[in-house]
N, C-alpha and C positions, 0 to 999 in steps of 0.2 A: 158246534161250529156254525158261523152264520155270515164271515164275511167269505170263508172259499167257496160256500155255494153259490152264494152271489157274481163274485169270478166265473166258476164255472159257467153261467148262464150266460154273463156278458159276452166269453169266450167264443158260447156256442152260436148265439146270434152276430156276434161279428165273424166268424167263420164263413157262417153262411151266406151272410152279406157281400164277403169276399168274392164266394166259390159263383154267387147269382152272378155279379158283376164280369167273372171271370170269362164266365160261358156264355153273357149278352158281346161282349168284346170278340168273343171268337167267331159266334154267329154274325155280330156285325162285318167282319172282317170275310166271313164266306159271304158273304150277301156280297160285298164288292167285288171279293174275286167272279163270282157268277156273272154278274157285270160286264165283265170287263174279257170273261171265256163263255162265252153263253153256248157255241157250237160244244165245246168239250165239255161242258155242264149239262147239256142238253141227252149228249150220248152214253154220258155215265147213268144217271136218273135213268133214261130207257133200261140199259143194262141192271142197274140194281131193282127195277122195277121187274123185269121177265125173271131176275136168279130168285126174287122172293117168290114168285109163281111157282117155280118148280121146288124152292125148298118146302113151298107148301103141298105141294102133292108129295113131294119127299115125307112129309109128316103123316101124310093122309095113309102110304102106301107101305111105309117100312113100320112107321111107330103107332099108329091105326087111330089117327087120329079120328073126329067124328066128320062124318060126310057134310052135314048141311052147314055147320061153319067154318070148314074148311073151302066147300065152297062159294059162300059167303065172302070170307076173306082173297079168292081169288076172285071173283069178279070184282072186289072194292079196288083190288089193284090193277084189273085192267079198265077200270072207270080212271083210278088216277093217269093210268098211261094216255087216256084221251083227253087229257088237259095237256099232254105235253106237244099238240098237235098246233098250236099258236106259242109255243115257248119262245121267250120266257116271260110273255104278255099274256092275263087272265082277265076277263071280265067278267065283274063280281056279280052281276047277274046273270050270267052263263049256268042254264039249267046243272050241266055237265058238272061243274064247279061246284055249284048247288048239293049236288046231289054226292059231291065226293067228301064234303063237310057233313051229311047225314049218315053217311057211310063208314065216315071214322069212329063217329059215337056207336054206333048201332054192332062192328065189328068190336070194339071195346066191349061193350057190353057183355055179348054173348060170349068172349073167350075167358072175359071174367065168371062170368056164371057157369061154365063148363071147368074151368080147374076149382072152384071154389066148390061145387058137388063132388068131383073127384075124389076129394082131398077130406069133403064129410062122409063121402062113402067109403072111403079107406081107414079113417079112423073108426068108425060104426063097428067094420067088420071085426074089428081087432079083440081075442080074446081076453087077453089080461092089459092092464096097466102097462105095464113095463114090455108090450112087446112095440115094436116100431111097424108103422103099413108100411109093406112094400107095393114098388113100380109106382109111385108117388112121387110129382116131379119135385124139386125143392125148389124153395125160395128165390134162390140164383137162375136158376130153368125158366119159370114161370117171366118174371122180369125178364129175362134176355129173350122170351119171343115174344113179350109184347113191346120190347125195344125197337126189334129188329123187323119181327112179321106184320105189329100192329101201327105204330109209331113215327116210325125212321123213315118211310116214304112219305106219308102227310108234313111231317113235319120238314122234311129237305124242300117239298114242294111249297111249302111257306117261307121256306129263307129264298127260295130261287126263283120263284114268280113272283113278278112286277104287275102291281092295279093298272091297267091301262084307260083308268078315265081321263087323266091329263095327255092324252096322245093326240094328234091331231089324224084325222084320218086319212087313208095313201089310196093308192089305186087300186082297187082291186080288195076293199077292204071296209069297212062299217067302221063308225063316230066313234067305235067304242075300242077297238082290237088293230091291232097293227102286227104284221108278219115280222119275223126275227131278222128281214133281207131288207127292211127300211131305215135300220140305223142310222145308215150312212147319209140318210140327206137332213141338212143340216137347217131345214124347217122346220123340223118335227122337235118335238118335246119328248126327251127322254122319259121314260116310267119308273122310278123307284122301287126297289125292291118293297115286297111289303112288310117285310121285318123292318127293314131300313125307315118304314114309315111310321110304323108304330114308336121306334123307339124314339126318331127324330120329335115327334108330337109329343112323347111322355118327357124329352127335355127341356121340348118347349114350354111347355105346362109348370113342368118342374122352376125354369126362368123367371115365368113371369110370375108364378105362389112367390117365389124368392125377391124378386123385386117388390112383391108387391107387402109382403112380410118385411120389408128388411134388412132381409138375409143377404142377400145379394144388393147389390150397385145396378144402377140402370145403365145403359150405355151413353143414354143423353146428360149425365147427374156428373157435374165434375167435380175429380176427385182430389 
């Protein structure tokens, strides 16, 4: 056979295509709602930020996990908690900021290196072929806390933090950063979310390749 595998492949890359688009559309669509509830956005992130702290000592204290990357990953979440102290305005040269982007890598890392020794030291042990390690998390385990404990706060706090360089500055407040209580005046320049930025740029870009290929119609070009 040689045209159903071909099928197959086109299947799987447009699947995927699909499923990428699906999840930039959702994330765009929280990016607005945060927008537009930043008080109730602001209070959930607090709260899903303190329950990962305590599932992490939860892990530390019931399922014995290891002490220095457990502790590790609670201070990377109470570094992110002190980003939400200007939410939902960031300033990307904000050490704080800085240092919670260093933090995500570096917590990644080591939680990968400690289930991936696990998981060699469990298979090592094992006498024959055919027996299985036990107290070895599985595949599903592993992924769901680095979803959850590694992942899922970095990542909400990038759909839900706005770049404040286009902000104009208020009282009581530096060129760069604007409190969440200046919305309301209507000289200021709102901030964009920074997913919202990203994607906004990569359509732009996407535009004008397309104009500029062809592909697309310019808006000055009549049709």
């Amino acid at each position: 056979m040689w045209i159903l595998p071909l099928v197959g492949y086109v299947g799987v890359v447009t699947g995927f295509g699909f499923l990428t688009l699906a999840i930039a559309s959702g994330l765009y669509y929280l990016s607005e709602l945060v927008e537009e509830h930043t008080v109730l956005a602001k209070r959930f992130l607090v709260r899903l930020i303190q329950g990962i702290i305590v599932l992490q000592i939860g892990f530390l204290l019931i399922d014995h996990f290891p002490f220095w990357p457990t502790l590790l990953g609670v201070f990377a979440h109470i570094v992110y908690l002190g980003n939400m102290r200007r939410f939902p305005y960031v300033q990307l040269s904000d050490p704080l900021f800085l240092l919670s982007c260093g933090l995500v890598l570096l917590d990644h890392f080591v939680w990968f290196r400690y289930f991936s020794s696990a998981q060699q030291r469990s298979y090592q042990n094992m006498s024959s072929y055919y027996d299985s390690p036990t107290d070895v998390p599985t595949f599903t385990q592993i992924a769901s806390y680095f979803g959850i404990c590694v992942w899922l706060v970095p990542f909400a706090l990038f759909v839900s933090l706005s770049a404040s360089d286009n902000v104009l500055p208020t009282m009581g407040g530096n060129s760069d950063t604007v409190g969440a209580g200046g919305n309301s005046d209507a000289n200021q320049k709102r901030g964009g979310g920074m997913f919202k930025s990203v994607v906004d740029a990569m359509l732009s870009v996407s535009g004008i390749l397309g104009s500029a290929t062809g592909l697309k119609r310019s808006d000055d070009r009549l049709l």
